[in-house]
C-alpha positions as MATLAB code, in Angstrom:
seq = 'XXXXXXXXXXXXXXXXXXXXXXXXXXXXXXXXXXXXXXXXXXXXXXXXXXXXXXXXXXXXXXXXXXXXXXXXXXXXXXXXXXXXXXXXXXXXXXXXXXXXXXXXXXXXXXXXXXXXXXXXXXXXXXXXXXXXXXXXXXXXXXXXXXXXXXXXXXXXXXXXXXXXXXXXXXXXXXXXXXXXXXXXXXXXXXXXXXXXXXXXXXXXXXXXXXXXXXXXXXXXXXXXXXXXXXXXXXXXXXXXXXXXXXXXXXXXXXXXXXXXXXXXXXXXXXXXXXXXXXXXXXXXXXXXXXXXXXXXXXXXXXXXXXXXXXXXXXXXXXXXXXXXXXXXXXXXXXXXXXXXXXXXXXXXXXXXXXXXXXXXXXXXX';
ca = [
       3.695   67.689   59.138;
       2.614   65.679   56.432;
       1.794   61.813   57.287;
       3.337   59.099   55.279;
       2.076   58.218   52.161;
       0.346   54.407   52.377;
       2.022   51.810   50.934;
       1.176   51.272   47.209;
      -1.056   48.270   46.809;
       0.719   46.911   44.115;
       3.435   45.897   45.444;
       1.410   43.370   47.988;
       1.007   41.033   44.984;
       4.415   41.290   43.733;
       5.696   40.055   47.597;
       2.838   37.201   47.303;
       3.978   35.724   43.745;
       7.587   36.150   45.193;
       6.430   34.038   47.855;
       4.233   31.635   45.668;
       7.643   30.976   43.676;
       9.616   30.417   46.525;
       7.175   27.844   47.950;
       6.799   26.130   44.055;
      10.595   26.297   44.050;
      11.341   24.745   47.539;
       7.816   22.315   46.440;
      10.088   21.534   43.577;
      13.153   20.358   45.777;
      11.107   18.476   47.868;
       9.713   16.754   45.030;
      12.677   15.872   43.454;
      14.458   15.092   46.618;
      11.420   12.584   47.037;
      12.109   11.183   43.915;
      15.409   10.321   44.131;
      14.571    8.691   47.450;
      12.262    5.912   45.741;
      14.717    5.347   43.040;
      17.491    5.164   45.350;
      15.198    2.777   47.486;
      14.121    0.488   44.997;
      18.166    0.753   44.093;
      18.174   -0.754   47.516;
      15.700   -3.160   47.818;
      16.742   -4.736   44.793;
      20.596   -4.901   46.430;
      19.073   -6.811   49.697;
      17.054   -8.799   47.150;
      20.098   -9.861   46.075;
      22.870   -9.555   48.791;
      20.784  -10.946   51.846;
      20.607  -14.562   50.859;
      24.069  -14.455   49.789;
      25.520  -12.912   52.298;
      28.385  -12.838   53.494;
      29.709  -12.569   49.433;
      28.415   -9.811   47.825;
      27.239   -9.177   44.127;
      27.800   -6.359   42.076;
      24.381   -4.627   41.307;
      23.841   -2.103   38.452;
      21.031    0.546   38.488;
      19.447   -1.351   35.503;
      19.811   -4.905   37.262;
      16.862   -3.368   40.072;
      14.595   -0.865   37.914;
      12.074   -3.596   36.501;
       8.971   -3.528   35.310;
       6.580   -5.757   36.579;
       7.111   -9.574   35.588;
      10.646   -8.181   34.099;
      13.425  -10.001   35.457;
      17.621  -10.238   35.218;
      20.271  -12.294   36.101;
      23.356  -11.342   37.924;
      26.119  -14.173   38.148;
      27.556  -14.441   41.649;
      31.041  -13.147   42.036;
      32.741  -16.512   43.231;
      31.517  -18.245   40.009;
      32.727  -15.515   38.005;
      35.945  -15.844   39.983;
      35.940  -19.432   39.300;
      39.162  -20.733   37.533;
      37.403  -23.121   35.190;
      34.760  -20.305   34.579;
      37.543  -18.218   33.105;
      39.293  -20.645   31.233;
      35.514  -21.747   29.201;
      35.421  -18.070   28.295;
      39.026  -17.629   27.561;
      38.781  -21.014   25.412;
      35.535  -20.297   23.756;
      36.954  -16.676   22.861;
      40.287  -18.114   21.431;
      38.275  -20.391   19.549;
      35.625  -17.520   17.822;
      38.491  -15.349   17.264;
      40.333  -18.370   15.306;
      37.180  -19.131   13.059;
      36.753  -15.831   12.346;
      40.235  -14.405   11.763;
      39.908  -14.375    7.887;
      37.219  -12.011    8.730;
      39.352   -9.990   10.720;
      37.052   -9.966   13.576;
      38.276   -9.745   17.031;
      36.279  -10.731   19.902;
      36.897   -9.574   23.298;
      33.608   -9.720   25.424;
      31.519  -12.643   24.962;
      28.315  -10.917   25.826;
      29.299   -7.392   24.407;
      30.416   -8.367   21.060;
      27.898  -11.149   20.097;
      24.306   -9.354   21.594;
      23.698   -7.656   17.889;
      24.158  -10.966   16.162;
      26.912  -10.032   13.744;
      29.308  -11.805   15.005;
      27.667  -15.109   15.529;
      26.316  -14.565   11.849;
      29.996  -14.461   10.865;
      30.933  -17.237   13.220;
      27.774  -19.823   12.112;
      28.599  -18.796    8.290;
      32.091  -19.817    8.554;
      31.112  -23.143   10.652;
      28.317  -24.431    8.604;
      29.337  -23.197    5.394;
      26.205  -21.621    5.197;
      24.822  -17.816    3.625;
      22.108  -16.359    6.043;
      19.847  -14.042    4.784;
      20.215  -11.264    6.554;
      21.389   -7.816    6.068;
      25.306   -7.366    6.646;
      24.767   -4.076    8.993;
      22.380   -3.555   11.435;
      22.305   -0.550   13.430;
      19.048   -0.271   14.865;
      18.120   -2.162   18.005;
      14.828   -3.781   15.804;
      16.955   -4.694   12.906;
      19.528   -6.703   15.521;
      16.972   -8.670   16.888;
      15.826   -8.863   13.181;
      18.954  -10.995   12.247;
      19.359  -12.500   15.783;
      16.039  -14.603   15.723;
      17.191  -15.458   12.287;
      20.957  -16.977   13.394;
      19.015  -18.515   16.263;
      16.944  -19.850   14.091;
      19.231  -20.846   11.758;
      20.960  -22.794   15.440;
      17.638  -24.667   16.186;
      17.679  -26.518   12.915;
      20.806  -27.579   13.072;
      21.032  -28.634   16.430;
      17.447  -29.904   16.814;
      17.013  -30.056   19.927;
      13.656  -32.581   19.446;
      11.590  -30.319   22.079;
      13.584  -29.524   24.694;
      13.920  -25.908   25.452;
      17.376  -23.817   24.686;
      19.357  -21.762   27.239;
      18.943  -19.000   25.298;
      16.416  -16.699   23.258;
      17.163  -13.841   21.504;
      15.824  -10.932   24.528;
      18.943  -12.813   26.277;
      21.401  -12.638   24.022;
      20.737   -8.682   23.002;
      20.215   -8.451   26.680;
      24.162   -9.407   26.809;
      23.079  -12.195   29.309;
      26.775  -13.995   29.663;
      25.364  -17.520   30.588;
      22.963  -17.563   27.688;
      26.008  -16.450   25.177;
      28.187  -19.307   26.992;
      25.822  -22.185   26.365;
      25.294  -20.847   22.846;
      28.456  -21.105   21.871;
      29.382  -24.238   23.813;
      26.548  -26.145   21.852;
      28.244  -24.502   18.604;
      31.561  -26.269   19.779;
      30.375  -29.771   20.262;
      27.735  -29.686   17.269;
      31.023  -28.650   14.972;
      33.302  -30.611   16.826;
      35.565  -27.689   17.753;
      39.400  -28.257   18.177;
      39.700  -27.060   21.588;
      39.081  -28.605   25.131;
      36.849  -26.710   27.037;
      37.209  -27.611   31.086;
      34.604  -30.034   32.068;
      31.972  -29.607   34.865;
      31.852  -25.723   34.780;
      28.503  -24.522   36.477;
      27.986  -21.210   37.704;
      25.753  -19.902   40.418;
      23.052  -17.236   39.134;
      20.722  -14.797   41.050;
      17.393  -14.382   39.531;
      15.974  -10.792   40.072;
      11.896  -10.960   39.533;
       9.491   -8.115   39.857;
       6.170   -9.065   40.878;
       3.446   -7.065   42.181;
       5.711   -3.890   42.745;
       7.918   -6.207   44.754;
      11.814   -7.668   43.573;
      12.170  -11.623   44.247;
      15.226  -13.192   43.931;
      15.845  -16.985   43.450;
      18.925  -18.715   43.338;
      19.824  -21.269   40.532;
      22.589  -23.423   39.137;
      23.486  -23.210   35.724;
      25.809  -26.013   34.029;
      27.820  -24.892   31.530;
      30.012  -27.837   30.296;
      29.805  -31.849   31.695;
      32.414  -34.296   30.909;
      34.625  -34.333   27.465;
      33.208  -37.962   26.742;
      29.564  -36.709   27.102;
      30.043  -33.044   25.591;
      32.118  -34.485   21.889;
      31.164  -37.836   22.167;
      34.380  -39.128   22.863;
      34.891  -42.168   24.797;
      37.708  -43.888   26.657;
      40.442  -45.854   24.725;
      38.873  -49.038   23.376;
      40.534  -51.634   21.017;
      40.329  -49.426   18.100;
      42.132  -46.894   19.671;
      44.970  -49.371   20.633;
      44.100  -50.687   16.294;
      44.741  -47.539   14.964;
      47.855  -46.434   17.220;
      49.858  -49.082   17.288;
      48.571  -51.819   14.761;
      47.270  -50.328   11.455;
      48.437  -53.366    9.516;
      45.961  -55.235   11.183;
      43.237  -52.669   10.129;
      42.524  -54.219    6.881;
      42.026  -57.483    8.555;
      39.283  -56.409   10.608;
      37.814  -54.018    8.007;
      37.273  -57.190    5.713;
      35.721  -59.386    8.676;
      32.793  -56.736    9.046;
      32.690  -56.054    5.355;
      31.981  -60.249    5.506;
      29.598  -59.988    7.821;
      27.448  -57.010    6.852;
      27.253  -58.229    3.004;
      25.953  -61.879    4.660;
      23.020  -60.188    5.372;
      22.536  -57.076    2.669;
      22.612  -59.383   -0.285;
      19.707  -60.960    0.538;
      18.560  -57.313   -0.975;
      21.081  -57.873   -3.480;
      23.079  -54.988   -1.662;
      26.835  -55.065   -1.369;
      29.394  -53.170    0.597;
      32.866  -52.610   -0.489;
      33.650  -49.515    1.595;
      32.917  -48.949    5.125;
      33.594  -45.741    6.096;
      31.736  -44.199    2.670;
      28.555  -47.125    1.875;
      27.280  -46.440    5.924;
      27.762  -42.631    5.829;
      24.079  -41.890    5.114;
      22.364  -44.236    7.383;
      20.861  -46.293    5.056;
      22.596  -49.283    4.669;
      22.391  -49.170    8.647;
      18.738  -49.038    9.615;
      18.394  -51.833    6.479;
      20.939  -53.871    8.511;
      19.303  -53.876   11.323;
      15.955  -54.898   10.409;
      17.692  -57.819    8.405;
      19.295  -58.790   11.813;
      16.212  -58.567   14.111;
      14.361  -59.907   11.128;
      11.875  -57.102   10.490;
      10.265  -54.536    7.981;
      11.386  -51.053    8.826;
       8.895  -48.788    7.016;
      10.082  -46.809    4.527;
       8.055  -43.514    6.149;
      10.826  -43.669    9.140;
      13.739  -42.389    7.545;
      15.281  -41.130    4.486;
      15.934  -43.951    1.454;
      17.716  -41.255   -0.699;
      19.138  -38.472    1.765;
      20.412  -35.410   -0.286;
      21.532  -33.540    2.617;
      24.177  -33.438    5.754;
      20.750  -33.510    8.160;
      18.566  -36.419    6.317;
      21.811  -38.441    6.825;
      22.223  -37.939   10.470;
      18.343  -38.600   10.899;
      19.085  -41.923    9.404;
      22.087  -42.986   11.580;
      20.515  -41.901   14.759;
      17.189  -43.805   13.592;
      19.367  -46.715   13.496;
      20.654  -46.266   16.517;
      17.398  -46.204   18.224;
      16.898  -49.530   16.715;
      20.290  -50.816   18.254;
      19.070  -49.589   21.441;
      15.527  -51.596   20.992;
      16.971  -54.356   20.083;
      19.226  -54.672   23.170;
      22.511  -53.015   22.331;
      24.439  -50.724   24.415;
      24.438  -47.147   23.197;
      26.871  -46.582   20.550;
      29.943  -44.791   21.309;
      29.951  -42.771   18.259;
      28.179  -39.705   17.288;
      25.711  -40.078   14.447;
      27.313  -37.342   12.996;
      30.665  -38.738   12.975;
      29.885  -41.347   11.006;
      27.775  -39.164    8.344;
      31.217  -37.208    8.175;
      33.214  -40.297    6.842;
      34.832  -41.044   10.270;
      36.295  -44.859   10.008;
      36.758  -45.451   13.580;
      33.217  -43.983   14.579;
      31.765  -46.374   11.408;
      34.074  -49.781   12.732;
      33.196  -49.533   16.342;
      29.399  -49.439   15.348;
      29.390  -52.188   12.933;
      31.785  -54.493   15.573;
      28.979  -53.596   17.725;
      26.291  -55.120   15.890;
      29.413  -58.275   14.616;
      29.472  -59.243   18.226;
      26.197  -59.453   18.636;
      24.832  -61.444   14.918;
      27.702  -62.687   14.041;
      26.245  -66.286   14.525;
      22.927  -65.596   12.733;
      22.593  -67.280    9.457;
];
């Protein structure tokens, strides 16, 4: 009886790769399985960053809100602001209002922060506002070329608004970033530069939580964010004065006190044989302001400090809101007008400054 022929050596290192692959393929699992355990820690961590000192509300956390990389951080409004009735009216308002600028355009916003981020709309809208051609290109699809035009519309923001210094809400990683807050105080500083014909809800502030990732670890901080103050301080309006009750009810008494100032201010201008025959149009540009006032506090205003011959809407607010300063130096209350009111031909802005300065010289020879 034949014995059994011995098992063919090559098969032995087929059963060992089978085994290798089986190992490499469960190695595999465990690897991914491993993976998807950081991720969905960090997830996580970054949701008791968040939730813990907020408890017992909660905030809604995205994936992309907790995956940082180091120094990165976002912002996540907290659910009750966003809940907020005023909060939803400023967004409804400020949406209403776009959408009205821009219907010739046929442009209809519907998300703040998901229809302005690639800065074609808010070209549009600061076109239409300040009557103004950017140079920028009309279509943008890449993610460079948005930011391209967005630094140039937020650019084309600073110098209008000029904020002397002071640091904006917004830059243009928060804007693309479709950070809501940072789109809301854009456009509420559009309203009140332009004087917008809406009322947006006064003392709207949200609550914001500040995701940071530092050293491998996510910080939150908590912050307050105001969005709007009071009507008065937002638009520079003020509450009923004389001139209110002047223009309502008594116009025929206008002219009256129209030629009182014009009496008064030309007392003093023609002694640099200057004369004023129209209020609302001769003050418009600031000169014939800041020259008033150093006739009435009887100095030399150098000529360096402001614009003699202003050719544009921007010298002529510089000039009105130098003379302002000198109102304020020389002991009068701030004026209730915006400079740019009176550079835009406003009467009742231009009396209530010059009755400012009657009530105060009007007995100086």
């Amino acid at each position: 009886m034949s014995s059994a022929p011995p098992r063919s050596p090559a098969l032995r290192p087929h059963r060992m790769k089978k085994d290798e692959s089986f190992l490499g393929k469960l190695g595999g699992t465990l690897a991914r399985k491993k993976k998807a355990k950081e991720v969905s820690d960090l997830q996580e961590e970054g949701k008791n960053a968040i939730n813990l000192p907020m408890s017992p509300a909660s905030v809604e956390i995205h994936p992309e809100d907790t995956l940082l990389e180091e120094n990165q951080e976002r912002t996540v409004i907290d659910p009750t602001s966003r809940d907020d009735p005023r909060f939803k009216e400023l967004v409804k308002v400020l949406i209403n209002w776009v959408n009205d600028v821009l219907v010739e355009e046929r442009i209809i916003v519907k998300q703040l922060e998901e229809d302005l981020y690639d800065g074609q709309v808010l070209q549009k809208l600061l076109e239409k506002l300040a009557d103004c051609k950017l140079n920028v290109a009309e279509v943008t699809q890449s993610e460079i070329g948005q930011r391209q035009k967005l630094q140039t519309v937020l650019e084309a923001v600073q110098e209008l608004l000029r904020p002397h210094g002071r640091a904006l809400p917004w830059t243009v990683d928060l804007i693309h970033g479709k950070n809501l807050v940072a789109t809301l105080h854009l456009l509420v500083a559009l309203a009140m530069h332009f004087r917008a014909p809406i009322r947006l809800p006064e003392h709207v502030s949200v609550q914001v939580v500040v995701v940071r990732k530092r050293e491998g670890l996510l910080h939150s901080s908590h912050v307050t964010e105001e969005l709007t103050t009071t009507t008065e301080m937002m638009m520079g309006r003020f509450e009923r004065d004389a001139f209110d009750t002047l223009f309502d009810h008594a116009p025929d008494k206008l002219s009256v006190v129209k030629k009182s100032l014009i009496t008064f201010v030309n007392k003093h201008l023609n002694k640099l044989n200057l004369e004023v025959t129209e209020l609302e149009t001769q003050f418009a540009d600031g000169v014939y302001l800041v020259l008033l006032m150093g006739l009435l506090e009887d100095y030399f205003v150098p000529l360096h400090n402001f614009y003699l011959t202003p050719d544009s809407f921007d010298q002529k607010v510089h000039n009105v809101s130098f003379a302002f300063e000198l109102m304020l130096d020389g002991g009068l209350k701030k004026p209730k007008a915006r400079p740019e009111d009176v550079v835009n031909l406003d009467l009742k802005s231009t009396l209530r400054v010059l009755y400012n300065l009657f009530t105060k010289y009007k007995h100086l020879e």
